[in-house]
matplotlib code that plots the C-alpha trace (Angstrom):
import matplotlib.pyplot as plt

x = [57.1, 58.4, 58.7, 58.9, 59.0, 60.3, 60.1, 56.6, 54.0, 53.1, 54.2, 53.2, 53.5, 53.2, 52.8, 55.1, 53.2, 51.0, 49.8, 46.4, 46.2, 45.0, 40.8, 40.2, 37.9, 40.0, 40.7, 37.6, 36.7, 39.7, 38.2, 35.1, 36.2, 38.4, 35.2, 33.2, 35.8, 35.8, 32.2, 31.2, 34.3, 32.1, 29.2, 30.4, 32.4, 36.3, 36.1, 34.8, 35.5, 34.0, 34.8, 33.5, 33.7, 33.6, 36.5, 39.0, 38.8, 37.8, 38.9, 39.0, 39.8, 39.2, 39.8, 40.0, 41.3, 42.6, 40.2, 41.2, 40.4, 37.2, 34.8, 35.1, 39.0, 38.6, 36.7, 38.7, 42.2, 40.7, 40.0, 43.3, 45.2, 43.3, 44.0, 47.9, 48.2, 46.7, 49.9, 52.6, 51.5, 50.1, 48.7, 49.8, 46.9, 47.5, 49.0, 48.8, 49.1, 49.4, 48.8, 49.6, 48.1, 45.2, 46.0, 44.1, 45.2, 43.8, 44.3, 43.5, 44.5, 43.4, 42.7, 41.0, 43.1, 40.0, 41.0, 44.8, 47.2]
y = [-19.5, -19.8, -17.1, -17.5, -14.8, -15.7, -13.8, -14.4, -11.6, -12.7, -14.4, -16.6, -17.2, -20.5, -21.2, -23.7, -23.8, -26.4, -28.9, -30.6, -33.8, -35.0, -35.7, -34.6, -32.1, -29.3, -30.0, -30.4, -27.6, -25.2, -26.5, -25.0, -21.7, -21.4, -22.0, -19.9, -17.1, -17.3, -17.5, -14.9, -11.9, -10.3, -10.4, -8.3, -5.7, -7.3, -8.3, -11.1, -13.0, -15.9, -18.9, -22.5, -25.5, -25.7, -25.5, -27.4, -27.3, -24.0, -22.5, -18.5, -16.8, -13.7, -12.6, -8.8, -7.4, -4.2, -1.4, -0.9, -5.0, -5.6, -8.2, -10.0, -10.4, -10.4, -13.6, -15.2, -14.2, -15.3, -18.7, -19.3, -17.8, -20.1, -23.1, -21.7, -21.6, -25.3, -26.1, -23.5, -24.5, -27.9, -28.9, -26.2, -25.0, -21.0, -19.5, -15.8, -15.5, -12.5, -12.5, -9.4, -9.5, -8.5, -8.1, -10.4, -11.9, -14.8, -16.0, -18.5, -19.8, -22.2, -19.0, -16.0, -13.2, -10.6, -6.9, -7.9, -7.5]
z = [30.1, 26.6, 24.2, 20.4, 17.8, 14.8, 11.1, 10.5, 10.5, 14.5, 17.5, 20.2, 23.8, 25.0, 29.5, 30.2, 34.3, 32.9, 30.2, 29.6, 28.5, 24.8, 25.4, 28.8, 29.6, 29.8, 25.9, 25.4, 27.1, 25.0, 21.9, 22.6, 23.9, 20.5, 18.7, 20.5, 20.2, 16.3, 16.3, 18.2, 17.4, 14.3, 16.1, 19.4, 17.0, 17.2, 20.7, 22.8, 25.8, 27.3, 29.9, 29.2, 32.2, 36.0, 38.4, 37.6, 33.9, 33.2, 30.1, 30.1, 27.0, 24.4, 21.2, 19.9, 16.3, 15.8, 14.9, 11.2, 10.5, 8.8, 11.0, 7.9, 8.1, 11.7, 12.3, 9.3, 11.8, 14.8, 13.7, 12.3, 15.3, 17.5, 14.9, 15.1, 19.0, 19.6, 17.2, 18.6, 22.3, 22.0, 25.8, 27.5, 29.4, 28.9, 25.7, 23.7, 19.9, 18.0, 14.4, 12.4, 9.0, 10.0, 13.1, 16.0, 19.3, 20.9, 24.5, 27.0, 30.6, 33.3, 35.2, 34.8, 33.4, 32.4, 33.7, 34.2, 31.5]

ax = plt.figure().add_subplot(projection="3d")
ax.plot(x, y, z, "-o")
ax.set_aspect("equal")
plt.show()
């Protein structure tokens, strides 16, 4: 697992376990979950989680902002942290970005990680 935190206003943590490649249906599959996650965090009050594909190219992922963030400046985060994470973990199959003005995180994974920290 790599860590990187540098002195920007978030950080990120790529999963080195595995990549995906470029057009498969996993990334296809990631692509949609990022936009489902931006499109769907104001509507569901800051927090939203989903899964996309079949076994083995399932996508799991969610999004939450902190309480004090507008929905407006919430769904504006989320969809640049889940732009930002593609870049700061390209193909890696499970990564975490936290993005602190406002404040949002974004995460995905191969596997499901919903009600385990």
């Amino acid at each position: 697992m790599l860590i990187s935190i540098g002195l920007s206003s978030g950080y990120e943590i790529c999963d080195t376990t595995g990549n995906f490649t470029a057009n498969s249906t996993y990334a296809r599959n990631l692509n949609l979950l990022l936009s489902s996650l931006s499109s769907n965090i104001t509507v569901n009050g800051g927090f939203y989680n989903t899964s996309i594909g079949q076994d083995p190219n399932k996508v799991y992922g969610h999004a939450l902002c902190r309480a004090d963030v507008t929905l407006e400046d919430c769904g504006r985060c989320v969809d640049s942290t889940s732009q930002e994470v593609m870049t700061a973990c390209p193909r890696q199959k499970a990564a975490f970005m936290w993005d602190g003005t406002p404040a949002c995180l974004v995460r995905y994974a191969e596997r499901s990680f919903f009600g385990k920290l």
